[in-house]
N, C-alpha and C positions, 0 to 999 in steps of 0.2 A: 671419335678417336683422337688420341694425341698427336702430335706429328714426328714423336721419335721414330727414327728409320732402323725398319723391321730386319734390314739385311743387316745392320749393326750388331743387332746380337750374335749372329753368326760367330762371331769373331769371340763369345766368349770360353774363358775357359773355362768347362763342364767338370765339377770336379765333384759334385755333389746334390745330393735333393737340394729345393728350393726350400727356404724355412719359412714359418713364419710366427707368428701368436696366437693361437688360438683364442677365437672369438666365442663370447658366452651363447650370442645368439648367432649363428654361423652365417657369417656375408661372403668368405670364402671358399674356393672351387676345394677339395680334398680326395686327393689323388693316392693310388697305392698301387703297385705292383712288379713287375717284370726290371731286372735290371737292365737287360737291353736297350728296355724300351725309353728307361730312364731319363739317358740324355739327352732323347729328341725330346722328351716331355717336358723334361727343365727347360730347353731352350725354347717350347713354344711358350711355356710359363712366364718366366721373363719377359718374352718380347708382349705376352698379351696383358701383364702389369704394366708397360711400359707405353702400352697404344691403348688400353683401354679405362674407362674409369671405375675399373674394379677394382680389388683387392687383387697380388700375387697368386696363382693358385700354390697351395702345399704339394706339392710331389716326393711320396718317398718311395724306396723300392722295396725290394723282403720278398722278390721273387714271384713267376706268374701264379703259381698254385696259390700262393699266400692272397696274393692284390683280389683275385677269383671269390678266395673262402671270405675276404673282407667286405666284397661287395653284396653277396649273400646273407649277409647276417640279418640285413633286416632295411626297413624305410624311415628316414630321419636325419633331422642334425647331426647325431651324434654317430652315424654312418657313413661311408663314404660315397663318393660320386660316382669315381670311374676305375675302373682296376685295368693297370698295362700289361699285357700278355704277349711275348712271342711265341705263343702256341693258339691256337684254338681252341676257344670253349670245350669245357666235356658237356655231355650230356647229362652228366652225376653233378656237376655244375649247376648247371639248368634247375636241377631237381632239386636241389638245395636252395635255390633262390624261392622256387615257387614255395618250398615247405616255410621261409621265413616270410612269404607275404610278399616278397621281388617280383613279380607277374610280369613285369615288360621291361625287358632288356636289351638296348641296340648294340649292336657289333661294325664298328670304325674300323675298315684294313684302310692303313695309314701307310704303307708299301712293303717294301721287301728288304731283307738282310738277308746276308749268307754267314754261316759257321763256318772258321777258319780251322787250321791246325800249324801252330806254330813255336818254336825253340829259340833262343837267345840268338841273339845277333851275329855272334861270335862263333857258333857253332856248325852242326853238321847241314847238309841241305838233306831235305826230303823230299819225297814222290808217294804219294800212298796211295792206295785203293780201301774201298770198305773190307776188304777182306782181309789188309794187313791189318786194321783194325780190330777187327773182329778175333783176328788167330793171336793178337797179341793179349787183348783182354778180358774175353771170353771162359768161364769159368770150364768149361770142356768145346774138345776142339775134336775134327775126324782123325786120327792115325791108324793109317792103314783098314779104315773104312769102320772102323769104332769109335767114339766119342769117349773120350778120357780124358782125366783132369789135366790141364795147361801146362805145359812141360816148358813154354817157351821161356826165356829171360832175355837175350837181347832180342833188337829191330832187324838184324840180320838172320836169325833162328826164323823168324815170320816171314822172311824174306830175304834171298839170296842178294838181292838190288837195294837193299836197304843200309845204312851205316851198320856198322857193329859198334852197336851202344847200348846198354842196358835202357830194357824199356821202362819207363816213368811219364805217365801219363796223369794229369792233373783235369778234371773233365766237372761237369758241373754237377752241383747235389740231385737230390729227385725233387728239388723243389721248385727248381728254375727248368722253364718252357725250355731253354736251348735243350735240357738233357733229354725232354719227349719227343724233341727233334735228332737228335745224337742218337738215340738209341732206331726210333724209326729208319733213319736215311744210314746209319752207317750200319749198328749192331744187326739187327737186321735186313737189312741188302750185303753184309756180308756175311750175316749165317747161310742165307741161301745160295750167294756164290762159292762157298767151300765143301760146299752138300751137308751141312748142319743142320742145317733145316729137313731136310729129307729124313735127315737120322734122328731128330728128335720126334718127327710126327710120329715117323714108325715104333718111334718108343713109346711114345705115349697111343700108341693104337689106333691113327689115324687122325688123332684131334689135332686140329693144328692153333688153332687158339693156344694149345698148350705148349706146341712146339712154337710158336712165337716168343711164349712169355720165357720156356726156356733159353730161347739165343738170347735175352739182353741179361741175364744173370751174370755179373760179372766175379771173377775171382780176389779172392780175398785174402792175399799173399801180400800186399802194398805196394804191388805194379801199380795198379788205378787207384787213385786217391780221390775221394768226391770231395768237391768245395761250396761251401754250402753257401760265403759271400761274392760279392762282386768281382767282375773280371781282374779289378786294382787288386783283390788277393792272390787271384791266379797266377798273373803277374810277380807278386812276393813272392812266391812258391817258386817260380821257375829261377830267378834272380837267385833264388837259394840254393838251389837244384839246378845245375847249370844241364845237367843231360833229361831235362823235365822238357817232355813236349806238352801243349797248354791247349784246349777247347776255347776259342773265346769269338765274340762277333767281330763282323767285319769292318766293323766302324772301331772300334775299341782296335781293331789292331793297326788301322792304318792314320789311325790317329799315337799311334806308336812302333813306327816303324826302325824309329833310331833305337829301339829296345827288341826288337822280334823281327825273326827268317820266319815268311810263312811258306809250306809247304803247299804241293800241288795236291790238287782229290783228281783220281781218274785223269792225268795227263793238263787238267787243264789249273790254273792260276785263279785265285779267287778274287772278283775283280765289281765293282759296281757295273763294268761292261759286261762282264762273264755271264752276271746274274739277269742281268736286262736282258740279254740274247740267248737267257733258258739252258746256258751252255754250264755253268757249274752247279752238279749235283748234290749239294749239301746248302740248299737256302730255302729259308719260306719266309711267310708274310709276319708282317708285326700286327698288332689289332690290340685297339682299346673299347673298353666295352663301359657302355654308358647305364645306370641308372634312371630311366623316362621316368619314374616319379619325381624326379627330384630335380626335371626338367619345369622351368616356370616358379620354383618354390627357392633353388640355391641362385643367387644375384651373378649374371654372365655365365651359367653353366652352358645355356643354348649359344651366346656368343663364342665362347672356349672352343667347342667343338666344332664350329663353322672358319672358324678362325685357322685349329688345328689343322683340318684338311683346304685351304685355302691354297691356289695357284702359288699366294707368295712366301709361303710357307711348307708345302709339301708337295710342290711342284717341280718339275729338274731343275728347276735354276734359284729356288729356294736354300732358305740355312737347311733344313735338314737333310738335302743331298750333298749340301757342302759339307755339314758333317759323316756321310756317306751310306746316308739310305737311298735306296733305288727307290726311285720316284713308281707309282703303280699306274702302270697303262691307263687304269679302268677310273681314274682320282675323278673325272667328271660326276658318274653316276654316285661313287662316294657324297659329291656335292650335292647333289639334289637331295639324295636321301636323306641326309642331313638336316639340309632347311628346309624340309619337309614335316619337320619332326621326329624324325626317324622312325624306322620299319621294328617293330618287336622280333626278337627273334622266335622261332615257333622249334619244333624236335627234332633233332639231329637225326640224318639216316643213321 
């Protein structure tokens, strides 16, 4: 290792993938996926160009579905290594990997983030529940114990405790893991808390598979507007939109705070304590997922990933909690499995 000091990097500012040149015969790590997950990844990239004698790795993002569908295409140079994900694997995932020839594939939870909901600085304060969520953007909602199309327009229509402000919600595209989370923890924890869910299974005849996929349909009036790039557009949008509430992580917001009010979920503040102490309902795990073939064959891919989940690195007193990821209780056994080789992952329940 060099002796550049790894807490140094900390301190940069994250504005972007790492770049680099691609090589004919590939001696560097090539990274793709999750924008979340992005700028912890940049930041291990740098600091592991910087203490090791490899190459930068490449880091770009394009979303977790995208980084997922790149890692599956196949085994090779001209392939990548690792794809960033804030969601968890699918199993349609999986099965893609195996159809190209990807047989063993490990899964890195690198810790925890929470999904924010927040408005321009200058603006209103909120308090939401998944259910003001839901009645706001919700393509049918109960009235009077029927399900009809979305009658709401302001945040005060969804609720009496709310501002009166025209609702403008900017939330992520379907291609970005936070929205499989967005939809999971709010659209759905709030179909079921307004009896939507009740109403759709029994419309659909008891299937509830169906009544699930019915509560995340959203309306299609330009209340909700899906954003297909990075939290910095979300950002753009609201800066344009001043009455625009924005889905973004919790590191992205509190790394901009002199620009965004972020609101409460359920009574409580979204917080790196909130989420350590299980207390704020809208956070899950980050996870990058490794490529094992191309462990031993790409130059520091096994050091990358020993490094990434490292004490001084993804530890609580590491850069990536300083940039404000919750450090994961369980980061030990992460470490073994790691320098172990890693475990394949095998079929999802």
């Amino acid at each position: 290792m060099k002796t550049t000091s790894i807490i140094a990097i900390a301190a940069l500012a994250v504005t972007g993938a790492v770049a680099s040149a691609p090589a004919m015969a590939r001696d560097e790590i090539q990274i793709k996926g999750s924008s979340t997950v992005l700028p912890y990844a940049t930041i291990v990239a740098e600091a592991f160009g910087e203490n090791f004698d490899y190459p930068t790795p490449v880091v770009q993002g394009g979303g977790s579905g995208a980084g997922r569908k790149a890692l599956c295409e196949g085994v090779g140079e001209n392939t990548i290594d690792i794809a960033n994900s804030s969601s968890r694997i699918k199993q349609s995932d999986i099965d893609n990997c195996a159809s190209n020839g990807v047989d063993e594939v490990m899964e890195v939870r690198i810790g925890y983030d929470g999904i924010v909901f927040a408005s321009d600085i200058n603006g209103a304060e909120f308090g939401f529940t998944p259910a003001d969520w839901y009645t706001a953007l919700a393509a049918k909602v109960v009235v009077d114990g029927k399900l009809v199309d979305n009658p709401n327009k302001s945040w005060n229509e969804v609720n009496g405790d709310l501002p009166e402000q025209e609702i403008l919600a900017f939330i992520p595209g379907t291609k970005h893991g936070t929205r499989e989370v967005f939809d999971e923890k709010v659209l759905e924890a709030g179909c079921e808390a307004t009896g939507a869910l009740e109403a759709y299974t029994a419309e659909n005849g008891g299937d509830e598979k169906a009544a699930e996929k019915a509560c995340i349909q959203l309306r299609t009036d330009g209340v909700s507007v899906d954003v297909d790039g990075d939290y910095t557009e979300t950002l753009a949008r609201l800066d344009a939109n001043k009455n625009g509430i924005g889905v973004f992580g919790l590191s992205f917001y509190e790394n901009n705070t002199d620009k965004l009010r972020v609101a409460t979920m359920s009574g409580i503040t979204p917080s790196t304590e909130t989420i350590a102490k299980g207390e704020y309902p809208v956070s899950r795990p980050l996870f990058f997922y490794v490529k094992l073939a191309h462990l031993g064959v790409i130059p520091g891919l096994q050091e990358y990933v020993d490094f990434f989940v490292s004490d001084d690195i993804a530890g609580p007193d590491g850069p990536l909690a300083a940039y404000g990821l919750v450090s994961d209780p369980e980061l030990a056994k992460t470490q073994e499995m790691v320098a172990e080789g890693g475990t394949p992952m095998g079929a999802l329940n």
